[in-house]
C-alpha positions in Angstrom: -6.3 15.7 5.3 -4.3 16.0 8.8 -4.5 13.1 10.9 -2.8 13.3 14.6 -1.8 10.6 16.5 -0.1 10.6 19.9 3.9 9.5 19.6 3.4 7.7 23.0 5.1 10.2 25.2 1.6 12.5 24.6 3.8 14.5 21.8 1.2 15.0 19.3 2.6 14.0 15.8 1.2 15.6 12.5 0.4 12.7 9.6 -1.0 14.2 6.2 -2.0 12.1 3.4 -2.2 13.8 -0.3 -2.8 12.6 -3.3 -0.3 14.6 -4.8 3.1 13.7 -5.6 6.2 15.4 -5.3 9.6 14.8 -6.7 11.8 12.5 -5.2 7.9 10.5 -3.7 8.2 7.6 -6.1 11.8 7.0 -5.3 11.4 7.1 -1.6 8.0 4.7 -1.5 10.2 2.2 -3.6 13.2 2.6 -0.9 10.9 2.5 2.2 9.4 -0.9 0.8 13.0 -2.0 -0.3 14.2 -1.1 3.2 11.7 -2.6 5.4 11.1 -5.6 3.8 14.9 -6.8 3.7 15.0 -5.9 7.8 11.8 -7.4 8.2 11.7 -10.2 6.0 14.8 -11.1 5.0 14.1 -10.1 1.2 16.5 -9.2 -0.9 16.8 -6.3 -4.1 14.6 -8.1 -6.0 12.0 -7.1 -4.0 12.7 -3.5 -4.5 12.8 -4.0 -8.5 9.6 -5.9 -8.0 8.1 -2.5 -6.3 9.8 -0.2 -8.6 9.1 -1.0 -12.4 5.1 -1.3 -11.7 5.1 2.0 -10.0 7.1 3.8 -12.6 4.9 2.4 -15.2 2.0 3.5 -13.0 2.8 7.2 -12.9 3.8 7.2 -16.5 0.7 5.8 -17.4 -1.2 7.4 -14.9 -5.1 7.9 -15.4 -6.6 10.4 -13.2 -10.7 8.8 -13.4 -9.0 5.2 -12.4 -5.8 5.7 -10.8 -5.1 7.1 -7.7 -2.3 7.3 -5.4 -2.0 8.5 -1.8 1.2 9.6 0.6 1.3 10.1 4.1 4.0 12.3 5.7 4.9 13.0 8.9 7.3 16.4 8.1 9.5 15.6 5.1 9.7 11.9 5.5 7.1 10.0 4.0 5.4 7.5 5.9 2.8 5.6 4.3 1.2 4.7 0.9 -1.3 3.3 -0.7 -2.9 3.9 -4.6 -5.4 2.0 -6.7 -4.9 1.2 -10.4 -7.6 0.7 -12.4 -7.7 -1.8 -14.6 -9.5 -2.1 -18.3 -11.7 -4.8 -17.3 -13.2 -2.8 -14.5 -11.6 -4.4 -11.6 -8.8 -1.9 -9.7 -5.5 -3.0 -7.7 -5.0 -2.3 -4.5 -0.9 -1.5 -4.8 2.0 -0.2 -2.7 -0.1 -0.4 0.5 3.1 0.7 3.3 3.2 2.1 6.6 6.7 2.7 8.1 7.4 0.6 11.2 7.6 3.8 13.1 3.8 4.8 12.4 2.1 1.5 12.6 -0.3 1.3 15.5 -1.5 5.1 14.6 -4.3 4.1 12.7 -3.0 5.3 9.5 -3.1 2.1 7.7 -7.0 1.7 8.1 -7.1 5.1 6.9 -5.2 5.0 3.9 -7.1 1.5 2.9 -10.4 3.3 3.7 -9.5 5.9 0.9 -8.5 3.3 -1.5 -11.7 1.3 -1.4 -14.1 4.4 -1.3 -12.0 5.6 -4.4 -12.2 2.8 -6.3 -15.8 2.1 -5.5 -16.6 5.9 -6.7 -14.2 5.3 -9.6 -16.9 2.7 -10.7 -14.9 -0.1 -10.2 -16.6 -3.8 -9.8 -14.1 -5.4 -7.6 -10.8 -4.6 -5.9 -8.1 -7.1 -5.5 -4.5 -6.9 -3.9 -1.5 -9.1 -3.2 0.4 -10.0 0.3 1.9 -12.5 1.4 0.7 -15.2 4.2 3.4 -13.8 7.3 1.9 -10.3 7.0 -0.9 -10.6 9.8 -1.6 -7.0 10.7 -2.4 -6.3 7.0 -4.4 -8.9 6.3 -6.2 -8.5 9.7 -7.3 -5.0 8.0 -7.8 -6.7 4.3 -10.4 -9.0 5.7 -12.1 -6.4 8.5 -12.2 -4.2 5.5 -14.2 -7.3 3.6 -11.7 -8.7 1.7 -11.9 -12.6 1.3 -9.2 -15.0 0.3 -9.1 -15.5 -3.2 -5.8 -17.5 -4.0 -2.7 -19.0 -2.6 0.8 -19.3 -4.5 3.8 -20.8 -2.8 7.3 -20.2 -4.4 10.5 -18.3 -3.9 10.7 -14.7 -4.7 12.8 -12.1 -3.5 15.3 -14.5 -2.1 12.9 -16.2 0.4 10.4 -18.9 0.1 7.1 -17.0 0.6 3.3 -17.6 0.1 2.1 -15.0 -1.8 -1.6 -14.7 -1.6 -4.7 -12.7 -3.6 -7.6 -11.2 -1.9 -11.0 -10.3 -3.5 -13.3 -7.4 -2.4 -17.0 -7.1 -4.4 -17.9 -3.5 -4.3 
């Protein structure tokens, strides 16, 4: 699924999201949240733990008819994600959602959370529901135009910062 997107200097740039994972993908979607979270939030390693032990278990446990994952690369360097995890009761997770600082703007995060909520919804899931944080406008600007509601707040430290960590709800 190509997507192009101008770089700004009218250079057209080449973005493909796949569903299919390569070695070395899991590794570098744990160091690209890792990464860009300590530079723009101030977070420390935990943070990257936090990203890495669900997503291992999610590939290990991986279940094609409810899980899905998708990676966006521009070349060799990945540049977004997103998946959806199914879970027994029939909700799903909207997880890993990332697009690298360089690509935001592109429209590339809309896409990728387009895909997640139509998968979901075809998986037969009932409801999807994700966690951010408060400080992470853009996102939740396309949470809630994407019809996501406000579901719960939790205020705490994690990841060496105080942060309010927040739940969103979308009825399919």
């Amino acid at each position: 699924m190509p997507m192009t997107r101008s770089s700004g200097a009218g250079d057209p740039v080449d973005i493909v999201v796949s569903d299919s994972v390569q070695p070395g993908d899991i590794g570098e979607i744990i160091r690209l949240h890792g990464v860009t979270y300590s530079t723009e939030r101030g977070w420390d390693h935990t943070f990257e733990a936090y990203v890495a032990e669900p997503l291992g278990r999610f590939i290990i446990e991986f279940d094609p008819t409810r899980d899905r994952i998708w990676i966006a690369r521009r070349g060799e360097e990945i540049v977004g994600s997103v998946a959806i995890k199914g879970e027994a009761d029939g909700s799903a997770q909207l997880r890993w959602f990332m697009v690298h600082p360089t690509t935001r703007g592109s429209g590339l995060g809309r896409k990728l959370l387009a895909q997640a909520i139509d998968f979901a919804r075809s998986s037969g899931a009932r409801e999807v529901f994700l966690w951010t944080t408060d400080d992470l406008d853009a996102a939740r600007h396309l949470y809630t135009q994407a019809g996501f509601e406000l579901a719960e707040s939790v205020s705490g430290r994690r990841w060496g910062a105080d942060v309010t960590e927040q739940r969103y709800l979308l009825k399919l």
